[in-house]
N, C-alpha and C positions, 0 to 999 in steps of 0.2 A: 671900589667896585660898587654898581647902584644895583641898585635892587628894587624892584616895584612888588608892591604888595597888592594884589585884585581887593578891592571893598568886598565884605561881608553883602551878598546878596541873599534880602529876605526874602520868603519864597512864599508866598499867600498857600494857606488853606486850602487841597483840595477837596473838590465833593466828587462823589459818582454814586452810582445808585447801588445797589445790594445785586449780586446775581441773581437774573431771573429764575433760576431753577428752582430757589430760597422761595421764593413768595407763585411755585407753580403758575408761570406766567410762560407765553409762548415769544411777545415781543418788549422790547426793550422798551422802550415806549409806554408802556403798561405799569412800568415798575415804578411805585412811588415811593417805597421804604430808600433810605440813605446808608444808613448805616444802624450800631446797636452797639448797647454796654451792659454791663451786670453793673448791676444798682444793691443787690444784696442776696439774700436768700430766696430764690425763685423771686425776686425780683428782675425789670430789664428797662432799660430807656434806650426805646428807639427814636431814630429821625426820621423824618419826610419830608417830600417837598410835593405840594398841588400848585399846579399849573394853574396861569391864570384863565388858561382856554383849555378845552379837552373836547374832541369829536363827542364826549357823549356825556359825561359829567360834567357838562356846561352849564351857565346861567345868561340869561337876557336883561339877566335882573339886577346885574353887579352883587352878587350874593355865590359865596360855594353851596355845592350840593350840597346835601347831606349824604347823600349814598357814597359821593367820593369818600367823604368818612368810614361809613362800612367797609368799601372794599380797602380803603388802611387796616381799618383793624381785621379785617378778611386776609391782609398780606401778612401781618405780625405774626399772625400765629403760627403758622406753617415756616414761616422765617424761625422763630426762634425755637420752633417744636423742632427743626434741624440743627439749628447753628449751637444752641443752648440743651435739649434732652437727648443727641443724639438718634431721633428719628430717623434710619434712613429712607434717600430717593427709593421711588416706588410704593412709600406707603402709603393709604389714600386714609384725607381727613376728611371725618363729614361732622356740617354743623346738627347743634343739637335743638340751640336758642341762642338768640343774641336778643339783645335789649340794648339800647341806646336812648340817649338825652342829650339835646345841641341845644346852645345859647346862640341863636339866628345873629343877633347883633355882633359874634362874635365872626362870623361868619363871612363877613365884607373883604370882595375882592379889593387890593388895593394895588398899587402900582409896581409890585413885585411880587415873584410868587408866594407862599406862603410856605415857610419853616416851621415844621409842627417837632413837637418834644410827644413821645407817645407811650407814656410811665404802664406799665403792665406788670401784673403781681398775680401769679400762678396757683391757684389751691386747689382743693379733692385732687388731686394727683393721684389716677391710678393706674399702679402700674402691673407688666407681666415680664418676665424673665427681662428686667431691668428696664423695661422700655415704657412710657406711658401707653394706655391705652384707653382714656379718657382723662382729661383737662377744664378746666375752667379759669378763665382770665378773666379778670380787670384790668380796665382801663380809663387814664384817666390823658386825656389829649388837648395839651397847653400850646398856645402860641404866642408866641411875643411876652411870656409871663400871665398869659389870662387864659383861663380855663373858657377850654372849645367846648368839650364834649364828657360825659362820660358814657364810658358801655360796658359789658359784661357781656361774655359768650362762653359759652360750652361745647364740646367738642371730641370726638374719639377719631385714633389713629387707628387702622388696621392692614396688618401684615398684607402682602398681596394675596397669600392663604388663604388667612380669612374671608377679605374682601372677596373674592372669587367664590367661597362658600356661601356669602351671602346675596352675592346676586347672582350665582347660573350662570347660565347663557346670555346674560345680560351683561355681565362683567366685561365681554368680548370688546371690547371701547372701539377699536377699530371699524369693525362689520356693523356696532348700534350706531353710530354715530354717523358711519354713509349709508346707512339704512335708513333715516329720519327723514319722514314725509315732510314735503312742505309746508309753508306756514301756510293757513287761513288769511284770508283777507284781512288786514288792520282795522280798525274801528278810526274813524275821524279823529285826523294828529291833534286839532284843536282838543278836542273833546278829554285829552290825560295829559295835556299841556309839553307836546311833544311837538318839535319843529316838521323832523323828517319821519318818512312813513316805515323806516326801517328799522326806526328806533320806538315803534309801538309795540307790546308783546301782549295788548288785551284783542281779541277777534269776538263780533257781534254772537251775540249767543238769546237764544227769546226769554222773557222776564226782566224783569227792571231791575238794575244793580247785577247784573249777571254777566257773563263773559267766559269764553274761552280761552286758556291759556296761547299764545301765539309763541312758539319758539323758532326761530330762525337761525337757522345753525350755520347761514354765513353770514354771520354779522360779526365785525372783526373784534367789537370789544366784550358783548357777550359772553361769545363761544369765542376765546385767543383761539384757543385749540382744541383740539380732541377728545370727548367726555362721555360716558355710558348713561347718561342721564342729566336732568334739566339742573342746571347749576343754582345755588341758593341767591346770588346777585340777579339771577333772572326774578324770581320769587320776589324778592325785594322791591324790584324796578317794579312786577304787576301788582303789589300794594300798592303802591304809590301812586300810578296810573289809576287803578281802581277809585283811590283817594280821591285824587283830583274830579275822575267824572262823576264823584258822588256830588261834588260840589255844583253840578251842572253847565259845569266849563268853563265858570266865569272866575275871573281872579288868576291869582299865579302862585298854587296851594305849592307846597311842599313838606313830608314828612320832616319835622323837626324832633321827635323822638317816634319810637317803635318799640314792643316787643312783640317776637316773631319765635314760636313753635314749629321746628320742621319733626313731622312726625313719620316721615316715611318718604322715600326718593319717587321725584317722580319722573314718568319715563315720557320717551319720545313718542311713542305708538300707541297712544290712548289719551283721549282728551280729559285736558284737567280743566275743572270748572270755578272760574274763579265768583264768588259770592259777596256781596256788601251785606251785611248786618244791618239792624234797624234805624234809619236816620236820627241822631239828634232834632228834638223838636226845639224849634228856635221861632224864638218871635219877635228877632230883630239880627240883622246881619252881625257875625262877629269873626274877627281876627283869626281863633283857633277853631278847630271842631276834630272831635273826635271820629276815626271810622273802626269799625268790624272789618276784619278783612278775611275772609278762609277760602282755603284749595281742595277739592275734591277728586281723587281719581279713581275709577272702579267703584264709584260705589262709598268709596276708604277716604276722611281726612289723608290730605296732604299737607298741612301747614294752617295755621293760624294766629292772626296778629292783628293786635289793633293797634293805630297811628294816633299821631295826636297832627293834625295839617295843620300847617299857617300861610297864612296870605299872606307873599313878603311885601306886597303894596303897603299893608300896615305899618312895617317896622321903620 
């Protein structure tokens, strides 16, 4: 009697992304996290993968963003503050500070996407009836064996109780969020090193280095979804803009490190003022420059943070 035996079929590795819900994302598309491990004691290594193109965390320049970076580490935490503390859906995290530092060279788009290792190490854990409710991570974000980035953020979790105590009538996310006036006019795309006019968030404002916060709440990668207040990646994006038109619109600036104080949420219905700090005196053009960058609303700090820009023409 013959008998045939099927070959042993190897079956390649696969990848898919982490559920949206994990990294508060509304489309698939958005999600960059891969997957995740325990590495040790509040230790965890995540993966990712960036795109070599993205509608908004693009480059012209063969170079990734840096903000794609943020909002990595902007996915991780919420990923593993679920998947790893037990956090559940429905509680809102808000950042406190992030800080980051990118090695631009490292940074180069190449002829596939980019697999990042993204090593994060948890401390001040503090927690309340077993749950955290404020956090701080490190991170330290390798690719190919060479260190990308490092950053460090802070951050608290709060029950939907809470959060509802602390913002009122604000909290309502639904009603704030189709209640949000339109945006102000854009300021010239040229002018914060932006292609399309939808993707500016700074609006003309009088004095020099000044500007009005521009939030556009249908912009699909901003605002994925539905939020009671201006998101911290918004914040981020009008550093950076700011940054560049300190530069006078010449070059192709990009924040390559940041540290960024959010000291208070800010809202839809009241203009936040975004401000430059006092220019670097320079007496010959150079590669990096530092900027001041702060938000105003009512009157009140919103945020604060200074950049360090580089001109990826140099590298």
């Amino acid at each position: 009697m013959l008998t045939s035996a099927r070959p042993a079929v190897t079956r390649p590795a696969l990848t898919t992304t982490v559920a949206k819900e994990y990294v508060h994302r509304a489309a698939l598309s958005e999600v960059f996290l891969t997957g995740w491990e325990q590495a040790g004691p509040d230790a965890f290594t995540v993966t990712a993968q960036w795109p070599r193109s993205h509608s908004f965390y693009g480059s012209e320049h063969g170079w990734y963003d840096p903000l794609l970076l943020c909002e990595t580490v902007r996915q991780t935490f919420p990923l593993l503050a679920h998947v790893a503390y037990g956090v559940p859906f429905g509680y809102q995290l808000s950042w406190s500070r992030l800080q980051y530092a990118v090695d631009p060279r490292a940074l180069r788009i190449e002829t596939a996407p980019a697999d990042v290792d993204v090593h994060a190490v948890f401390s001040d854990i503090r927690s309340s009836r077993s749950l955290p409710t404020m956090m701080t991570v490190h991170l330290e974000v390798v690719r190919a064996g060479v260190l990308v980035a490092t950053a460090s953020t802070r951050f608290g979790c709060h029950s939907p109780a809470v959060y509802q105590r602390l913002r009122g009538e604000r909290g309502h996310t639904a009603a704030v969020f189709a209640g949000a006036p339109r945006p102000p006019r854009a300021v010239a795309r040229a002018s914060v090193g932006r292609r399309l006019a939808q993707d500016v968030v700074l609006s003309p404002a009088t004095g020099e280095g000044r500007w009005r916060l521009r939030a556009d709440t249908a912009h699909p990668v901003l605002f994925d979804h539905a939020v009671d207040h201006v998101p911290g990646m918004v914040l981020l994006e009008a550093v950076r803009q700011a940054g560049h038109a300190c530069q006078g619109g010449v070059g192709a600036w990009t924040p390559t490190s940041m540290d960024i104080s959010f000291h208070r949420y800010v809202e839809f219905d009241t203009p936040c003022w975004i401000e430059a700090g006092p220019r670097e005196e320079r007496t010959a053009p150079a590669p990096r420059r530092t900027v001041r960058i702060s938000g105003r609303q009512g009157g009140t700090p919103a945020f604060s943070a200074t950049a360090e820009m580089t001109d990826v023409h140099s590298l």
